[in-house]
C-alpha atoms as an extended CHARMM CRD file, in Angstrom:
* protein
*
       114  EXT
         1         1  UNK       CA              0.0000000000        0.0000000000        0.0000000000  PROA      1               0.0000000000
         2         2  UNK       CA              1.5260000000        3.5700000000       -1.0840000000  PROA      2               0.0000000000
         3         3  UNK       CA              2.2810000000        5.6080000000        1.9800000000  PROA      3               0.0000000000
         4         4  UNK       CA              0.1040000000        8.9900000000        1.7910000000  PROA      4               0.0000000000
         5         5  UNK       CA              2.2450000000       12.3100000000        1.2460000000  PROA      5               0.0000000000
         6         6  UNK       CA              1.8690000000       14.4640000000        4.0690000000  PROA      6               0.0000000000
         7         7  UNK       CA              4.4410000000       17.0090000000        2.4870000000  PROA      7               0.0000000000
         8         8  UNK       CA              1.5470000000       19.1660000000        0.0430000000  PROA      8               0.0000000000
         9         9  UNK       CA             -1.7290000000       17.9920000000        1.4510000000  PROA      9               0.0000000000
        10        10  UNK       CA             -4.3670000000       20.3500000000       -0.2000000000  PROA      10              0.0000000000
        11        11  UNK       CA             -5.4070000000       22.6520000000        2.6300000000  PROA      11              0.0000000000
        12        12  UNK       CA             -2.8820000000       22.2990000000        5.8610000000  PROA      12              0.0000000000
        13        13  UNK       CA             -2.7560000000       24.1890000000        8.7330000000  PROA      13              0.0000000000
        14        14  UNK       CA             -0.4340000000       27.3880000000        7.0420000000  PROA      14              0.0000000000
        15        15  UNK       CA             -2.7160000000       27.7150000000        4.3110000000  PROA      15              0.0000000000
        16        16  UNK       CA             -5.2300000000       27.5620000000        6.3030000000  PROA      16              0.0000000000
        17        17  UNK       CA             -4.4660000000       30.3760000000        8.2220000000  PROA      17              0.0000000000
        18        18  UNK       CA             -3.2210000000       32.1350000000        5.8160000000  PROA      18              0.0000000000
        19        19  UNK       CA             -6.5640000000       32.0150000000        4.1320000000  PROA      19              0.0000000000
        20        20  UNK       CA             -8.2020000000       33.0470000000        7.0310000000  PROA      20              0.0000000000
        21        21  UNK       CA             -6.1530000000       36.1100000000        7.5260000000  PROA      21              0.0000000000
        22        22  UNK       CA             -6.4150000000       36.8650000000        4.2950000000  PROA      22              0.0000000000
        23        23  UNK       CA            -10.6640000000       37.0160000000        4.4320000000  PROA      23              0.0000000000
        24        24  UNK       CA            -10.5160000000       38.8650000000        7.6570000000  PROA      24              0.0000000000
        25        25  UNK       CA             -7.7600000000       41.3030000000        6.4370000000  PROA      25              0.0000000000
        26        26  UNK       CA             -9.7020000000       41.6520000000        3.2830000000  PROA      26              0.0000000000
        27        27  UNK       CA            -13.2170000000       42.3390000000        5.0870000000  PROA      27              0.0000000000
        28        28  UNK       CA            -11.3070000000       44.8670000000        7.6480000000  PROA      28              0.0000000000
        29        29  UNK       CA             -9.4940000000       46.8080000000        4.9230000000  PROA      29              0.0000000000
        30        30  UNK       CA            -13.0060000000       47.2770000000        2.6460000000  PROA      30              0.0000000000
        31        31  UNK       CA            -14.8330000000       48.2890000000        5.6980000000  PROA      31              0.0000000000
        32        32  UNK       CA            -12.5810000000       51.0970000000        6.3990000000  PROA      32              0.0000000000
        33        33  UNK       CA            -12.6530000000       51.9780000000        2.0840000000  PROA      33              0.0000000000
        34        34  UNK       CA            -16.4790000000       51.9140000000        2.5090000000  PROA      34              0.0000000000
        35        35  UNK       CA            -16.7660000000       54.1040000000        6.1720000000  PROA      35              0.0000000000
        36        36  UNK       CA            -14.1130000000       56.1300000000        4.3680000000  PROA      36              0.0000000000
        37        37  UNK       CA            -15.9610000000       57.0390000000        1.5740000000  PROA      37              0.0000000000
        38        38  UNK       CA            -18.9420000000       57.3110000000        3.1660000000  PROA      38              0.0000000000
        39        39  UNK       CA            -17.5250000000       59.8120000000        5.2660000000  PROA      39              0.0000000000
        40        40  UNK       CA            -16.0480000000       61.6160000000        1.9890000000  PROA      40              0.0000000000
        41        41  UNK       CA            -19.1850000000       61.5630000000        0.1520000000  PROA      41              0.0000000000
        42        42  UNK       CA            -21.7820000000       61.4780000000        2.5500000000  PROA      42              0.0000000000
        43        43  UNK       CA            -21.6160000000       62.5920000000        6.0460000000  PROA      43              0.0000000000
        44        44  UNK       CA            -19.5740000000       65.7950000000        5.1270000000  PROA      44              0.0000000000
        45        45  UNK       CA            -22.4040000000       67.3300000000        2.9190000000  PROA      45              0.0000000000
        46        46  UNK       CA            -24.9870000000       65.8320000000        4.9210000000  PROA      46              0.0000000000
        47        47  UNK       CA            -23.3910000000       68.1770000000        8.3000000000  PROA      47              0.0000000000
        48        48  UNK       CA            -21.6850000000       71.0830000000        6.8360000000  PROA      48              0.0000000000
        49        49  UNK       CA            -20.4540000000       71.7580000000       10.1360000000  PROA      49              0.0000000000
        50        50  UNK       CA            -18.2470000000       68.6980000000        9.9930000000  PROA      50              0.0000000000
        51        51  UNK       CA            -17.4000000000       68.6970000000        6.2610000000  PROA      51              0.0000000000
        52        52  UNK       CA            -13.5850000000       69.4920000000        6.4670000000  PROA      52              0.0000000000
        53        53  UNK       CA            -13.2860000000       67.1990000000        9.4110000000  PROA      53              0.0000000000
        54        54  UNK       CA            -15.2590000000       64.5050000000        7.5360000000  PROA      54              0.0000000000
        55        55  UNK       CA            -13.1930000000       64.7150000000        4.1590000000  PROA      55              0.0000000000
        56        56  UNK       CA            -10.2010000000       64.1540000000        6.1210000000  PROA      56              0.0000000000
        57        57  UNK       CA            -11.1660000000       61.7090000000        8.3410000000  PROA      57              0.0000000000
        58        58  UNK       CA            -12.3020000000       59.5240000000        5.4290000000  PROA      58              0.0000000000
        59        59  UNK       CA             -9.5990000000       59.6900000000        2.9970000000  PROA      59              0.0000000000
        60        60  UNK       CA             -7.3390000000       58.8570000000        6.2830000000  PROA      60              0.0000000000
        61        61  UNK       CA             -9.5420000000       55.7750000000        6.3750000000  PROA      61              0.0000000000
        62        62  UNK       CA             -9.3810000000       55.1580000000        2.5800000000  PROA      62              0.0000000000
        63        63  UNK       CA             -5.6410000000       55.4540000000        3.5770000000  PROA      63              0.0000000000
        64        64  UNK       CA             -5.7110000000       53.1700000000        6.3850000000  PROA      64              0.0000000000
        65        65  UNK       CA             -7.6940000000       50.8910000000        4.3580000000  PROA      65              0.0000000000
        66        66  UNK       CA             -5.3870000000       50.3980000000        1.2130000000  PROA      66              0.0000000000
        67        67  UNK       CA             -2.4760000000       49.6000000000        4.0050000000  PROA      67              0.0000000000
        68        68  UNK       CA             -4.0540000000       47.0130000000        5.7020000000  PROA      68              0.0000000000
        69        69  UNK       CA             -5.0480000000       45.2840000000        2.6180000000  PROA      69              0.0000000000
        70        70  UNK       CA             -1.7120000000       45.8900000000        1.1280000000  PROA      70              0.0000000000
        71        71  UNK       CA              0.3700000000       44.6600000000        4.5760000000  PROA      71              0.0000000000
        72        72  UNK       CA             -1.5900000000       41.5990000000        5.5030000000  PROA      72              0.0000000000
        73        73  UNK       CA             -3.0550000000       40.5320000000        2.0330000000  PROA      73              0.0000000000
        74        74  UNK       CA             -0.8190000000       41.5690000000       -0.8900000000  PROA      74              0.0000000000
        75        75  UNK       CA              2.6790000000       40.9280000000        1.3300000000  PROA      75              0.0000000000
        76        76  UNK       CA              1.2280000000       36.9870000000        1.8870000000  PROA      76              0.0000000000
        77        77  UNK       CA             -0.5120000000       36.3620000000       -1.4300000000  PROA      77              0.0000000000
        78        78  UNK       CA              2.9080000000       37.7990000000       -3.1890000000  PROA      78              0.0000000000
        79        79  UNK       CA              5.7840000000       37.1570000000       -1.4090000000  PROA      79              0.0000000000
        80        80  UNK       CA              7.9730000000       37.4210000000       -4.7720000000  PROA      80              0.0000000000
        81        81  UNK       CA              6.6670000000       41.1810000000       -5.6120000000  PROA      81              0.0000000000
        82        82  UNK       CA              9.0450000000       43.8940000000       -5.7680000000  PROA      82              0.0000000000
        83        83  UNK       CA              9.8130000000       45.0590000000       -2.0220000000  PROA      83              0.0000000000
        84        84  UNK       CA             11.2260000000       48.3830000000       -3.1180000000  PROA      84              0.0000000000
        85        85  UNK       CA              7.4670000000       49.3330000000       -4.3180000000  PROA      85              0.0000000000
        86        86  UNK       CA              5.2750000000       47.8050000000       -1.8300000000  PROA      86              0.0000000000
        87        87  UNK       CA              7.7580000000       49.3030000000        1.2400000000  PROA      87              0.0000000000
        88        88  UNK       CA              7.7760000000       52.5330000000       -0.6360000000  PROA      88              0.0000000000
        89        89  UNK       CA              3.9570000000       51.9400000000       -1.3350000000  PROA      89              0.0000000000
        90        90  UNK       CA              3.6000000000       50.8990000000        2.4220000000  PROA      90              0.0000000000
        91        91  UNK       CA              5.9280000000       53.8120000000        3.6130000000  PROA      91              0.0000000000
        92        92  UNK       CA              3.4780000000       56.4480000000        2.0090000000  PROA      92              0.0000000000
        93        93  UNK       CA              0.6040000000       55.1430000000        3.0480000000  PROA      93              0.0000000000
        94        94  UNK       CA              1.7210000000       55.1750000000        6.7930000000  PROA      94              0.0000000000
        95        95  UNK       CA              2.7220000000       58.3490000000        6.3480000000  PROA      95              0.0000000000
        96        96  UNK       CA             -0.3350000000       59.3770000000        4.5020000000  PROA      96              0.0000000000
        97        97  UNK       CA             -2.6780000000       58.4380000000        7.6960000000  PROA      97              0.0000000000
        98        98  UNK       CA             -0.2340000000       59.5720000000       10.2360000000  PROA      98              0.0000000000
        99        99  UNK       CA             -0.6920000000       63.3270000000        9.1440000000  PROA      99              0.0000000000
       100       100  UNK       CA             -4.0260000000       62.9130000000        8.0920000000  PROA      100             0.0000000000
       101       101  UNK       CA             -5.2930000000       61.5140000000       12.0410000000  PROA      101             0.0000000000
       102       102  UNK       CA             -3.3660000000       64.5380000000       12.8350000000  PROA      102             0.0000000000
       103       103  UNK       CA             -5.1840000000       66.7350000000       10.3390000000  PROA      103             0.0000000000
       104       104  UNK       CA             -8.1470000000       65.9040000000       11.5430000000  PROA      104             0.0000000000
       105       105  UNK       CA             -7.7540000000       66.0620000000       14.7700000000  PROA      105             0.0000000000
       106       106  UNK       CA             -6.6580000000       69.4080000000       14.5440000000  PROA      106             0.0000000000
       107       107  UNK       CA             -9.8480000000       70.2720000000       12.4020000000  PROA      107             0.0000000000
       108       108  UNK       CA            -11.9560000000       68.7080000000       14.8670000000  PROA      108             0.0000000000
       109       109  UNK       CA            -10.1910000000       70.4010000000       17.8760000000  PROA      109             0.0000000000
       110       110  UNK       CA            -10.4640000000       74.1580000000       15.9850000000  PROA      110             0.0000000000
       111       111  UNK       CA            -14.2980000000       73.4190000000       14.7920000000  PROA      111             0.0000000000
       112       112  UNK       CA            -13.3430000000       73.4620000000       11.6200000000  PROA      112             0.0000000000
       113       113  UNK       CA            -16.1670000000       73.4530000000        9.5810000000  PROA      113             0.0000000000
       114       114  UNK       CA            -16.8720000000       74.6160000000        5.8650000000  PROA      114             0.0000000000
């Protein structure tokens, strides 16, 4: 009787988690795209008195968003990809939502509205 390889079974306990990150990274970055955007496009015009505060907040989230995905997803699915772009990509982005929490903080701190 052939003895089973144990070496690549379809779905082992790496992949598996892998996998799993991968969903719940995937589900955490959209969520902050979508509350993002939603603050972007909808809450700031729906309360003027929040608008600058509101566009801020949400492209730091779109920020935030695009990171997440791009440090737990896109560094796992492609391990071979260039790691000058994605850590200049990465870099950016961190960047990006650093000063923009602090932007908005500020804005929210001064009242400023539109």
């Amino acid at each position: 009787m052939p003895e089973p390889n144990h070496d690549n079974p379809v779905l082992n306990s790496t992949r598996l988690s892998t996998l799993l990150l991968a969903l719940v990274a995937t589900v955490w970055g959209g969520a902050l795209v979508i509350a993002g955007l939603w603050l972007v496009f909808s809450a700031g015009p729906r309360w003027p008195m929040f608008s600058v505060p509101a566009a801020l907040g949400g492209w730091t989230a779109v920020a935030m968003g695009i990171f997440v995905f791009m440090f737990l997803v896109a560094d796992r699915v492609f391990p071979m990809a260039g790691r000058k772009v994605g850590w200049v990509c990465e870099v950016a982005l961190v960047a990006l939502f650093c000063i923009g929490g602090l932007a908005t903080g500020l804005a929210l701190w001064f009242g400023g509205g539109s």
